[in-house]
N, C-alpha and C positions, 0 to 999 in steps of 0.2 A: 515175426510178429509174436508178442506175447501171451501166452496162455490168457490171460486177466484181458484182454484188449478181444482178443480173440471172443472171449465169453459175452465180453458188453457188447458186443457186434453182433452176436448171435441172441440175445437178449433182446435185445430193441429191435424194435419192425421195422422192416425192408426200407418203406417210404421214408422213415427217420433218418436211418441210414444214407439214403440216396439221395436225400434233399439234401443234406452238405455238400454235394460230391456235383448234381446237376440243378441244383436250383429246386423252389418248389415245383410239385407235377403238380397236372392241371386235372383242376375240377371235374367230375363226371361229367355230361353231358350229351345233348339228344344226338342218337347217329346220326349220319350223315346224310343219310338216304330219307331221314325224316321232311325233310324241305321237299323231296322229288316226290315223296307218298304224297305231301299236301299239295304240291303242284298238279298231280296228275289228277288226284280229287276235285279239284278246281276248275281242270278242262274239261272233266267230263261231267259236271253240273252246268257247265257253259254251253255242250253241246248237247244237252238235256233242254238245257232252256232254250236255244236256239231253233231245237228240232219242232216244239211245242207253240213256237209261235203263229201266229196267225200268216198264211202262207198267203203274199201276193199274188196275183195272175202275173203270169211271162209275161214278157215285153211286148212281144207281137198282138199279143188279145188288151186292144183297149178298154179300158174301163167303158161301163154306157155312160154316155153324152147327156148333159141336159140342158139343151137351149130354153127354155122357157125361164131359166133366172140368167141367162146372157142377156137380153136385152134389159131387162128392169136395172141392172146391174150398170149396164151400159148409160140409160136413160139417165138415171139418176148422178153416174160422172158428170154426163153432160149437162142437167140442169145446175149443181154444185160450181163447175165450170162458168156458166153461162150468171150465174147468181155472184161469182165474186168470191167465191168460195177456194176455189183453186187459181193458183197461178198457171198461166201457160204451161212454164217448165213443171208445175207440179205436176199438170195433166200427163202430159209426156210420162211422165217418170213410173205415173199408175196404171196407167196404158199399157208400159213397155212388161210392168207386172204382171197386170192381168193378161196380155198377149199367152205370156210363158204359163202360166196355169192354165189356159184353156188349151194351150195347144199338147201340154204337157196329158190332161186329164180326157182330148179328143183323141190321139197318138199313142199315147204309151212313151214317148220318146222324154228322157230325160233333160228336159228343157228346161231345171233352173240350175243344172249343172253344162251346160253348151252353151258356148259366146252363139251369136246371130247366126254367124254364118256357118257355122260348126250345125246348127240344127236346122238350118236351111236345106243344107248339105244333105243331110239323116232323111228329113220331111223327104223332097225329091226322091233320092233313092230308094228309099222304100215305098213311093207312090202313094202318101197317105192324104197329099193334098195336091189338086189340080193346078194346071198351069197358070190358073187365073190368080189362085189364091196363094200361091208362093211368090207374084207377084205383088201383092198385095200385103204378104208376110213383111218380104222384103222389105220395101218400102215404109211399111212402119216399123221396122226396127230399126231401119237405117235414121229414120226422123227422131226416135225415141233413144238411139244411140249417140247423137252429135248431142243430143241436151245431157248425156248421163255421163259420157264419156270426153267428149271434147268441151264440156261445160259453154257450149251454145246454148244462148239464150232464145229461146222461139216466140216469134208472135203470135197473134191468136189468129190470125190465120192456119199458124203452120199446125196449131194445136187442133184444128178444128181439122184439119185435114186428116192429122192422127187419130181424128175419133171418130171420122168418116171410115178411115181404113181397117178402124179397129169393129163396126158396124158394117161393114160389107163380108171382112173375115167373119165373124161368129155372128151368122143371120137368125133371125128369129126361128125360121120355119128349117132352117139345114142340118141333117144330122152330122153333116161333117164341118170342119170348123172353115 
């Protein structure tokens, strides 16, 4: 190499140099480890907020029960019902709802995530409703399940008989549903 060549090579900066040779280098930029700081800042304001929230009761310890707006609740389906207001299959349909939140809100048992029989199942084994009234569960889910699920259409018989069953399950006067 040439003295003269030599000199402009050592004259000009590194990067001048090197970018004919490998392309430009690349930009500055935030290390790498900068995404995993913000990540792990992220988790643990998650489980800041997670820790501070309003803590359910366990499973086991039901919520307290309150029959006294079961029946008005009830009564009023059934006058709506009986006024032309609802259709059979709609009765059915709000029946099959309010079943799962009362028994959900009498229980503890996660009843608007369990098919029928899945919370039938739960109910029993864990003995939180008597033989009469898992009969009686039964029975109206089974009637409120052919209208939702097999798109059976009911008379107002059948309806009536769903909101009989849905009035013997959650009684005025019972703490349990």
């Amino acid at each position: 190499m040439s003295a003269g060549l030599h000199a402009a090579l050592a004259a000009a900066p590194l990067s001048a140099t090197l970018a004919s040779l490998r392309g430009p280098l690349p930009a500055p930029a935030a290390p790498p480890f900068t995404l995993t700081l913000l990540y792990l800042a992220l988790s643990s304001l998650i489980v800041v907020a997670w820790r501070r929230r309003k803590c359910l009761p366990p499973a086991g310890a039901a919520p307290p029960f309150d029959p006294p707006q079961t029946l008005p609740l009830l009564e009023e389906m059934a006058a709506r019902f009986e006024a032309g207001q609802f259709s059979p299959e709609e009765l059915c349909l709000i029946l099959a709802s309010f079943a799962r939140v009362r028994l959900a809100q009498a229980t503890g048992l996660p009843a608007s995530r369990l098919t029928s029989a899945e919370l039938l199942q739960q109910a029993e084994a864990s003995g939180l409703l008597s033989a009469s009234e898992l009969e009686q569960a039964a029975e109206l889910f089974e009637l409120c399940d052919r209208v939702k699920f097999a798109a059976e259409l009911p008379d107002s018989e059948r309806a009536r008989r769903s909101l009989e069953l849905a009035r013997a399950l959650f009684p005025h006067s019972g703490g349990k549903p």
